[in-house]
C-alpha positions as CSV (number, residue, x, y, z in Angstrom):
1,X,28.1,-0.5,5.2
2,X,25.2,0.9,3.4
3,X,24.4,4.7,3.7
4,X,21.5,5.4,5.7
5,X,19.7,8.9,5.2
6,X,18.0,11.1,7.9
7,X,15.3,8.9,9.0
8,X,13.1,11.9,10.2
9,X,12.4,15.7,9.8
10,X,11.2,18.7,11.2
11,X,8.1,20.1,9.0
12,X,9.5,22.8,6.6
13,X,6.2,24.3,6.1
14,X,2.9,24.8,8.4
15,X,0.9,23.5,5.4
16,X,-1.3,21.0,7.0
17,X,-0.2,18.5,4.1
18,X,3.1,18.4,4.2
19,X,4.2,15.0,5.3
20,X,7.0,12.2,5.9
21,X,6.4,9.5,3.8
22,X,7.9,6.0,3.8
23,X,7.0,3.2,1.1
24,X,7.8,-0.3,0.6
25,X,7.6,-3.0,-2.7
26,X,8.8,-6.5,-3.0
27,X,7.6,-9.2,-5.8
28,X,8.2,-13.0,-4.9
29,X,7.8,-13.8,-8.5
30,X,8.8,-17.4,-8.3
31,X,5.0,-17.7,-5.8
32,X,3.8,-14.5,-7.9
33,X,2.3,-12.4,-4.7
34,X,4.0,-9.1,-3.7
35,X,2.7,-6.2,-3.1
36,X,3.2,-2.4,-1.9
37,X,2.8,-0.6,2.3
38,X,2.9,2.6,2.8
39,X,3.1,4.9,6.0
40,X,3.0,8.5,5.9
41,X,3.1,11.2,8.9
42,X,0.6,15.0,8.4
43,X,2.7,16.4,12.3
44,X,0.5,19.4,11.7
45,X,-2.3,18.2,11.2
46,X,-2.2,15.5,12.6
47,X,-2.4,12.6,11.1
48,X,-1.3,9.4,10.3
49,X,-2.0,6.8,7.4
50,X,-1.5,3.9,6.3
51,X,-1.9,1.1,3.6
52,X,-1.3,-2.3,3.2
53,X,-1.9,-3.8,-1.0
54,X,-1.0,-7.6,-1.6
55,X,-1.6,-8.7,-5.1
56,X,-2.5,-12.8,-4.6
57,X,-1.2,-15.4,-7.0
58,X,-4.6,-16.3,-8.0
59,X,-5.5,-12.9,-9.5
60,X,-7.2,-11.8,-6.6
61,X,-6.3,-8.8,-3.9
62,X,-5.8,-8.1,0.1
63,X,-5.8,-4.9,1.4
64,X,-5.4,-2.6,4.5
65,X,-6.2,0.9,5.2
66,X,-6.1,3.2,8.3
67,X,-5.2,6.2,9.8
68,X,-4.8,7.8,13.1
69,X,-3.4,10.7,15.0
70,X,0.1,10.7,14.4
71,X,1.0,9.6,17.7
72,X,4.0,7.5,17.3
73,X,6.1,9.7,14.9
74,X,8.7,10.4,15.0
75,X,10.1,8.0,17.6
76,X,8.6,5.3,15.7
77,X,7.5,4.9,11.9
78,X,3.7,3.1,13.0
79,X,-0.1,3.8,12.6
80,X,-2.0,0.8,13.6
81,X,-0.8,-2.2,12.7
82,X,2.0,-1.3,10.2
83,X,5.3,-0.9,11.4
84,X,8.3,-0.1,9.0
85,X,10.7,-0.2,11.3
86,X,15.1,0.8,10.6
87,X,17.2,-1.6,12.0
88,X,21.0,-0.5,11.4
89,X,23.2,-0.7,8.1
90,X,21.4,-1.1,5.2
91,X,18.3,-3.2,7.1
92,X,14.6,-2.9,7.5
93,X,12.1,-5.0,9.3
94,X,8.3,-4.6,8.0
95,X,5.8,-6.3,10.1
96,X,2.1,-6.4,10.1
97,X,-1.1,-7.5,12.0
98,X,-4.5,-6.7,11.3
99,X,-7.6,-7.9,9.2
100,X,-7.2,-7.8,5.5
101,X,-10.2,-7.2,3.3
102,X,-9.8,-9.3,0.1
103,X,-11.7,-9.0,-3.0
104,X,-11.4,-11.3,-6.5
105,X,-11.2,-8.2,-8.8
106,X,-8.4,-5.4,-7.7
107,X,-9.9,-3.0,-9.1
108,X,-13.2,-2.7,-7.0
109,X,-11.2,-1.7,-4.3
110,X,-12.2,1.3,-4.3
111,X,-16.1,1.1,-4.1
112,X,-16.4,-2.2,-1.3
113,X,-17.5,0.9,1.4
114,X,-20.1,0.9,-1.0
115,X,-20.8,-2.2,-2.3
116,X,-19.4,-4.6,0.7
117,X,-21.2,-7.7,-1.4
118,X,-17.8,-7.6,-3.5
119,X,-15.7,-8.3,-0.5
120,X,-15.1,-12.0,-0.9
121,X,-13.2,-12.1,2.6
122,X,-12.3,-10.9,5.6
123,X,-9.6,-12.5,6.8
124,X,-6.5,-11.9,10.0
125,X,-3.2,-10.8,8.1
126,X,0.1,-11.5,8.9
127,X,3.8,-9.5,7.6
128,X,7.2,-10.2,8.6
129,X,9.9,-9.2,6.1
130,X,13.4,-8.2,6.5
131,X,14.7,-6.0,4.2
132,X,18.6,-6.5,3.3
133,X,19.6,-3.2,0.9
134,X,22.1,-4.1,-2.1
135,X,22.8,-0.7,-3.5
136,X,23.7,2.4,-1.5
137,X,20.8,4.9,-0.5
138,X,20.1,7.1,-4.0
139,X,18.5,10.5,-3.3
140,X,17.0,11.8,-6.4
141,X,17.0,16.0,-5.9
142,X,20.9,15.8,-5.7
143,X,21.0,14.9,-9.5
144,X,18.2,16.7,-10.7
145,X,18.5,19.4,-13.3
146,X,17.1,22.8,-11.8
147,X,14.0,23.0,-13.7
148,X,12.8,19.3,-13.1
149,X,13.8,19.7,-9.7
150,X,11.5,22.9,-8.7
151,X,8.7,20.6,-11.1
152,X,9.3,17.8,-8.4
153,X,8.6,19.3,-5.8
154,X,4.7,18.3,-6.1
155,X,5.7,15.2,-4.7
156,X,8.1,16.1,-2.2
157,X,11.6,17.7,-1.0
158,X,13.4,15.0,-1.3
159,X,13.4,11.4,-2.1
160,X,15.9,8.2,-1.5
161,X,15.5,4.8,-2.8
162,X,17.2,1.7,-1.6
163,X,17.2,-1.5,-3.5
164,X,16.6,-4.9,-1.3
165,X,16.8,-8.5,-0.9
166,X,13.7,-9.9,0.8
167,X,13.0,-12.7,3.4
168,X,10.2,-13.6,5.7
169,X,6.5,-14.7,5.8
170,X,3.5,-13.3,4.5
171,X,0.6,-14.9,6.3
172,X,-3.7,-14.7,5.3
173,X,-5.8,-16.1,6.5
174,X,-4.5,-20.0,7.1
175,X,-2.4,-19.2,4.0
176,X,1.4,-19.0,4.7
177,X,4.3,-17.9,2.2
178,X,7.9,-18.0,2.6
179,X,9.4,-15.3,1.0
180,X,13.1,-16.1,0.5
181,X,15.4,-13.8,-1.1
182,X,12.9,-12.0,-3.3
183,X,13.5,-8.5,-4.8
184,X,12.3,-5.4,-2.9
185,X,12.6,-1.7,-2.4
186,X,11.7,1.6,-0.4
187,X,11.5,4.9,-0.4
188,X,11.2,7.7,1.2
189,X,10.1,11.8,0.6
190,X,9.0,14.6,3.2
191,X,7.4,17.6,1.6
192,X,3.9,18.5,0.1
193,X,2.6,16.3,-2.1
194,X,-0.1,17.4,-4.9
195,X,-1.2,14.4,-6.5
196,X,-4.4,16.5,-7.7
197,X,-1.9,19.4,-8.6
198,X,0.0,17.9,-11.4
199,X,-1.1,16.0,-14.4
200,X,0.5,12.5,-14.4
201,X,2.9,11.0,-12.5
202,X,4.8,7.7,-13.6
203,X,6.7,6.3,-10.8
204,X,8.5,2.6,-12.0
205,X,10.4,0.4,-9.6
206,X,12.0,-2.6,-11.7
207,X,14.4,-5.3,-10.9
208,X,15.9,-7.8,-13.4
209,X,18.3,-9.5,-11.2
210,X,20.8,-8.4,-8.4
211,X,22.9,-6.7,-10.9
212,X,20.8,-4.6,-13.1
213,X,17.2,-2.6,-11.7
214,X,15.8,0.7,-12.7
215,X,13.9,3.3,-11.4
216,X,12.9,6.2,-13.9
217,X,10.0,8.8,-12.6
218,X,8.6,11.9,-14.1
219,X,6.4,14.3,-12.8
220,X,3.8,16.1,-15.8
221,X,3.0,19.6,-15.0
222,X,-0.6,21.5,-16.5
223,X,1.9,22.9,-19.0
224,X,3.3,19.8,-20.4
225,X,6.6,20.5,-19.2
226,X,8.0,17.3,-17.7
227,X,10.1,16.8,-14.0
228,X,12.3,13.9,-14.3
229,X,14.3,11.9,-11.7
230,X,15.8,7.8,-10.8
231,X,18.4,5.9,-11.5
232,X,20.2,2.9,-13.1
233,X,21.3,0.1,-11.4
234,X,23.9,-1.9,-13.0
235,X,27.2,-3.6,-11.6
236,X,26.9,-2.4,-8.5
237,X,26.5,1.2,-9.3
238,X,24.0,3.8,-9.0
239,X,24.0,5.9,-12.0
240,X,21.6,8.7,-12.3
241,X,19.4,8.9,-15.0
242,X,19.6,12.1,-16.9
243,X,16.5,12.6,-19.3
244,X,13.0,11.0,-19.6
245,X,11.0,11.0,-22.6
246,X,7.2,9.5,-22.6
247,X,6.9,8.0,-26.2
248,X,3.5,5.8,-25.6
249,X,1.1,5.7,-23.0
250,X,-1.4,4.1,-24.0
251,X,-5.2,3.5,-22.3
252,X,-8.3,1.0,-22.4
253,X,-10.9,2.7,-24.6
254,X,-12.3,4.3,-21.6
255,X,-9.4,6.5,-21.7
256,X,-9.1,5.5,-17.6
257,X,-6.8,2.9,-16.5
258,X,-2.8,2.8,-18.4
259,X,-2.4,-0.4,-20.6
260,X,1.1,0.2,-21.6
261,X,3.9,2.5,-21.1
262,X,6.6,3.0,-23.7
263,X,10.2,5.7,-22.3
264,X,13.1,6.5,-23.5
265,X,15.7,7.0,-20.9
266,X,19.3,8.9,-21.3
267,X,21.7,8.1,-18.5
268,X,23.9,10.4,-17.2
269,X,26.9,8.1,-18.8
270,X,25.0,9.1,-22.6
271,X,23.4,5.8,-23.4
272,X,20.0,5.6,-24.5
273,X,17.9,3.3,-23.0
274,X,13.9,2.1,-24.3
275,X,11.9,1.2,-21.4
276,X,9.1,-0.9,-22.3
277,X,5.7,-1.4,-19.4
278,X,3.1,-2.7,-18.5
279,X,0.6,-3.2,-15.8
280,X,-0.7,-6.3,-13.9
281,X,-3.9,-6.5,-11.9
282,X,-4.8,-2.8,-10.9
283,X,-5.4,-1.2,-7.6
284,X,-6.8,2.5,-8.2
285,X,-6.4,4.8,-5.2
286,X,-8.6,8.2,-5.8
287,X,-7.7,11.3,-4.6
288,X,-9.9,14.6,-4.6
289,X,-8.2,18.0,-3.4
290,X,-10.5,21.0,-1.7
291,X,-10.9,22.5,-5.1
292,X,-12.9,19.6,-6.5
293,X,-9.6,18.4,-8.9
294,X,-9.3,14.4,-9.0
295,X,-6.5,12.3,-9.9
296,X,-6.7,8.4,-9.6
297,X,-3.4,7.0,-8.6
298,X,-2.7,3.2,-10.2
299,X,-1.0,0.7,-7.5
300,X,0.4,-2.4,-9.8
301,X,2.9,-5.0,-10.0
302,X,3.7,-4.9,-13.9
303,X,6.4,-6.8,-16.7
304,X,9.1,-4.3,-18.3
305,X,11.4,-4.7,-20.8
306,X,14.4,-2.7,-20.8
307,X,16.7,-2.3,-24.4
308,X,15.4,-5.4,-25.8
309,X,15.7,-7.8,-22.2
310,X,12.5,-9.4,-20.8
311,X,12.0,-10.8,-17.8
312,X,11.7,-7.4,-15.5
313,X,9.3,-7.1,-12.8
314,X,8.1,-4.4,-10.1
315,X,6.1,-1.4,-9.2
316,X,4.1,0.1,-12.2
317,X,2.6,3.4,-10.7
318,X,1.1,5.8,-12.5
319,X,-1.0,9.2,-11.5
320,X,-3.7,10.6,-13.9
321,X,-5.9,13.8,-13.1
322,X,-9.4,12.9,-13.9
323,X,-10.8,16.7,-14.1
């Protein structure tokens, strides 16, 4: 039986932006479409949001935004159409409903409120995936050194990951694809996020195979100083990963959107691992805090390489803070 953390909790702050966040990948990389859903609960607020990102095999992308009053938390984990919903040991049933706005580029995303002539379609979307975990729940803050763990807690209290087989359909449209046993994971934090607060985040879910995934993330602080967390997959075990180091991030020569990511990653066993990342198509989700400060949050599936092996594949997030 796989361990199952809290699924719920009582705000620790009245901060109007702390929230219960839940988030869920999966790649089908034999059909190439995957893509990333979020809900997230603001009780004092309130508030509820949600988003839906597919990344198409022909380049293109779907999406799915919305929000509303919080209603359904925390008896159920839903706003609008999006339900991530906890069945029992270890599985997860995502299901969605709803109109998808697609667009040929991923990264005008962002501007089609302004410029709807770069929506290419509007058309009725369709999720139902069941989520089967392969690894026991990991909860970052419990093997966190002190320092990195007071730098995390710009994005949140705590945070679990569970690694996944896939299966289901993803429909668009009259498009229909069977997802069978792709890779997948989730997460979840509760706290008080300050994505305009810090400045980068890198956030990288990889899988390889059944056997061997990784999941390294580091929080940047104004003064340099790094927060790291994740773990190694390997065998069957979850093995924490000790230390992060950035050695390349590189840009576009508009100095905006990440072209590659280079790490070098020290488990807690002592071995040394090189990380080596890149994005595909790009999402960018922009954020702007009441004192003006905005970061620009990049939603991708991306290629990794990990100690010399090719062939992984996954969630390549990373946070920047713009000004």
């Amino acid at each position: 039986m796989k361990n199952m953390e809290p699924l719920t909790h009582k705000s620790s702050s009245e901060d109007p932006n702390w929230n219960e966040s839940y988030y869920f990948v999966f790649y089908d990389k034999d059909q190439r479409i995957g893509g990333m859903t979020r809900v997230g609960f603001k009780p004092n607020k309130p508030e509820g949001m949600t988003f839906l990102f597919l990344f198409l095999p022909d380049g293109s992308a779907a999406a799915f935004h919305a929000t509303d009053e919080c209603l359904e938390y925390p008896e159920s984990l839903k706003v609008e159409g999006m339900v991530h919903q906890f069945i029992e040991d270890g599985r997860w049933h995502y299901q969605f409903e709803g109109p998808l706005v697609i667009v040929e580029d991923p990264e005008s995303l962002p501007e089609v409120r302004r410029k709807p002539k770069l929506i290419t379609e509007i058309a009725e979307g369709a999720l139902d995936l069941e989520f089967s975990a392969i690894n026991e729940t990991y909860e970052y803050s419990e093997h966190m050194a002190p320092d990195s763990l007071e730098r995390g807690k710009k994005t949140g209290d705590e945070h679990w990951e569970q690694i996944a087989v896939i299966n289901g359909k993803v429909s668009i449209g009259d498009r229909t694809y069977e997802i069978r046993d792709a890779m997948g994971q989730r997460d979840h934090t509760h706290g008080i996020r300050d994505w305009a607060g810090i400045q980068n985040w890198f956030y990288f879910v990889i899988w390889f195979n059944r056997q061997l995934a990784i999941n390294p993330a580091a929080v940047v602080g104004d003064d340099g100083g790094f927060g790291t967390g994740g773990f190694l997959f390997k065998d069957g075990e979850n093995i924490p990963l000790a230390s992060i180091r950035i050695l390349t991030h590189e840009f576009r020569s508009d100095g905006r959107f990440p072209i590659k990511t280079v790490m070098e990653l020290v488990d807690a066993n002592g071995e040394k691992h090189i990380l080596k990342a890149a994005p595909g198509p790009i999402i960018p989700v922009p954020f702007t805090d009441e004192k003006g400060r905005m970061s620009v949050l990049i939603q991708s599936i991306g290629s990794f390489e990990l100690d010399g092996r090719k062939g992984g594949f996954g969630s390549y997030e990373t946070l920047t803070r713009e000004k």
